[in-house]
C-alpha positions as CSV (number, residue, x, y, z in Angstrom):
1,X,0.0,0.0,0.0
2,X,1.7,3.3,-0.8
3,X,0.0,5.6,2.0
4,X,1.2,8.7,0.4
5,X,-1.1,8.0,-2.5
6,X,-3.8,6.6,-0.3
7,X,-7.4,7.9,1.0
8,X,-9.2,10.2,1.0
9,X,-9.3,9.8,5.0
10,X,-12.2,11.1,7.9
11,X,-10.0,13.6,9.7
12,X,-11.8,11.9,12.8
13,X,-11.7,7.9,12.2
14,X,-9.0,5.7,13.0
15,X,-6.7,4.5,9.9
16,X,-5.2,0.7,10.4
17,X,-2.7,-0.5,7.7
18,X,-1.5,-4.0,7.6
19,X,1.7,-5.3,5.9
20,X,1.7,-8.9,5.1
21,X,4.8,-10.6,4.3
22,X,6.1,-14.0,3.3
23,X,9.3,-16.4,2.7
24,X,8.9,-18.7,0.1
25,X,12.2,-20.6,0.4
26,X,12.4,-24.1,1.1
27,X,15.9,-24.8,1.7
28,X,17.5,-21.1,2.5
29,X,17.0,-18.2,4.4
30,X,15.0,-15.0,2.7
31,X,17.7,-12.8,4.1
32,X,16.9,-9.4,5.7
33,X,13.3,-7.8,5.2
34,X,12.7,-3.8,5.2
35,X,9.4,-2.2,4.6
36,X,9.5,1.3,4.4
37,X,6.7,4.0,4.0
38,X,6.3,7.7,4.3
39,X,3.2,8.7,6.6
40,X,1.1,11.1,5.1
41,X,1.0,14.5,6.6
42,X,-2.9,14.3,6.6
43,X,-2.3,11.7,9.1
44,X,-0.8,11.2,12.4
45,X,1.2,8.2,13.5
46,X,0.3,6.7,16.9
47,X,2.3,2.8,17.1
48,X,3.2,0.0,15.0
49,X,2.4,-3.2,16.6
50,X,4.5,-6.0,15.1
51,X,5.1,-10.1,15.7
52,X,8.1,-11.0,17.7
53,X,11.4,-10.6,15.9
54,X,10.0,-7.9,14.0
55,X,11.1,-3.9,14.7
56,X,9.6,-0.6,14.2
57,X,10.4,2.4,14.0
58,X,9.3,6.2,13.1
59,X,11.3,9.6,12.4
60,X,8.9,12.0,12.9
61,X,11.1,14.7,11.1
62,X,10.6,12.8,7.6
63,X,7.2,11.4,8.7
64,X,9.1,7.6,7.8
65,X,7.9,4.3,9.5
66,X,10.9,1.3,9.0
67,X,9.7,-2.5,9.6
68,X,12.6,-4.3,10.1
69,X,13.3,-8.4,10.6
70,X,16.8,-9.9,10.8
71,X,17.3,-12.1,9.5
72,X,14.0,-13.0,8.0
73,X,13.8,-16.9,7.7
C-alpha cells in the first residue's frame, strides 16, 4: 500500500494498515526484510504493533515508518 497515495481519509476515524509478508524458500533463508513507507501529513502516527522478531520504527522529522526483521527466515 503506498500511503502517500492513499485515501481520502475522515480527519476523525481511525486508519489501520497492515503489511503482510512471506518467505517462500524451502531450503534457504529470505535474508533481511525492510518495509519502508512515508506517513502522510494528513495523518498522524500513533504505534506500529508488530510479531516477535520484527522492529519498528518512526522519524517523525521525515514522517518515515521502518519494519525491520533480521534475518528473515
Amino acid at each position: 500500500m503506498d500511503l502517500p497515495n492513499a485515501g481520502p481519509y475522515d480527519p476523525a476515524a481511525m486508519v489501520v494498515v497492515r503489511y503482510r509478508y512471506s518467505c517462500s524458500s524451502l531450503t534457504t533463508g529470505c535474508g533481511n526484510l525492510t518495509i519502508t513507507t512515508v506517513v502522510p501529513t494528513n495523518l498522524g502516527y500513533i504505534y506500529a504493533a508488530t510479531p516477535p522478531g520484527t522492529n519498528a520504527s518512526y522519524n517523525s522529522g521525515t514522517r518515515t515508518l521502518t519494519i525491520t526483521r533480521s534475518p528473515y527466515n
